[in-house]
N, C-alpha and C positions, 0 to 999 in steps of 0.2 A: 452741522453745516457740511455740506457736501458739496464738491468742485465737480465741474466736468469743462472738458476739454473743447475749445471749438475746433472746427475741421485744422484752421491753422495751426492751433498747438500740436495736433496729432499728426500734421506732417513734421512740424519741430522734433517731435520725438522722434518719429520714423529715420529722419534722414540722420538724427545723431545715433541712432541704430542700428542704423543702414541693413539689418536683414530682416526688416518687420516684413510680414506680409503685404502686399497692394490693399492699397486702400476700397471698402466697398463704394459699391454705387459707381465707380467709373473715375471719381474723383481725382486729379491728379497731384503730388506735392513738388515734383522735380521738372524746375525749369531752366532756362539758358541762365538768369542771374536772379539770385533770390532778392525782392523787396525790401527796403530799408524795415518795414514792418516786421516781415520773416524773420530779418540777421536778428531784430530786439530778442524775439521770441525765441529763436536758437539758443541766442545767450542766455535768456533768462534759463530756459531746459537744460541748458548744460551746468549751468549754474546748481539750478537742483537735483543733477543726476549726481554731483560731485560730492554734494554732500552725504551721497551713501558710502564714497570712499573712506568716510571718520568713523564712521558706525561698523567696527571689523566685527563678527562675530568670534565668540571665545570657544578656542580650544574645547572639541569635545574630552570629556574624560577618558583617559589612556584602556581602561578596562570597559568600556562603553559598549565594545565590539561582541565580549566575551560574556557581560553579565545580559544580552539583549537573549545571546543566543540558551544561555543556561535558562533564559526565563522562559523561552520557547519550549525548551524542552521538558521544561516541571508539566510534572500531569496533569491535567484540569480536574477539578470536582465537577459534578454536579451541583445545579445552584439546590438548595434547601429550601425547602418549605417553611414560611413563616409560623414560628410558634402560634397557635391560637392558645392564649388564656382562658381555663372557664370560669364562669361567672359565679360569684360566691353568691348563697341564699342570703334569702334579706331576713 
């Protein structure tokens, strides 16, 4: 199932945003006072942007820095050529 936003929610998002780029097409989201319809949908937006605040990610590993670059630095191979098997007589 896939969601998409209609032009309203994507000013909801923009303005809790506040540096998204202008909307295409000309459209505008910011006005003298937002619609009883607009505040729901802020809410609801802000509602679900908050919930990335529970979701922290974890701590990279402290050696994460030092084994990326040792890995960098191993020599590459050449990839090898697939053994070909031959074919036993019958």
């Amino acid at each position: 199932m896939s969601a998409s936003l209609s032009n309203d929610d994507r000013c909801a998002v923009d303005l809790l945003l506040e540096n998204a780029p202008p909307a295409q097409g000309g459209v505008s989201c910011f006005t003298k006072s937002a619609s009883s319809d607009m505040q729901k949908r802020l809410a609801k937006v802000e509602e679900i942007l908050h919930l990335l605040d529970e979701h922290v990610a974890p701590e990279p590993a402290k050696d994460l820095a030092a084994r990326t670059v040792a890995r960098c630095l191993q020599p590459t191979l050449p990839p090898q050529p697939p053994q070909i098997q031959p074919i036993a007589n019958a």
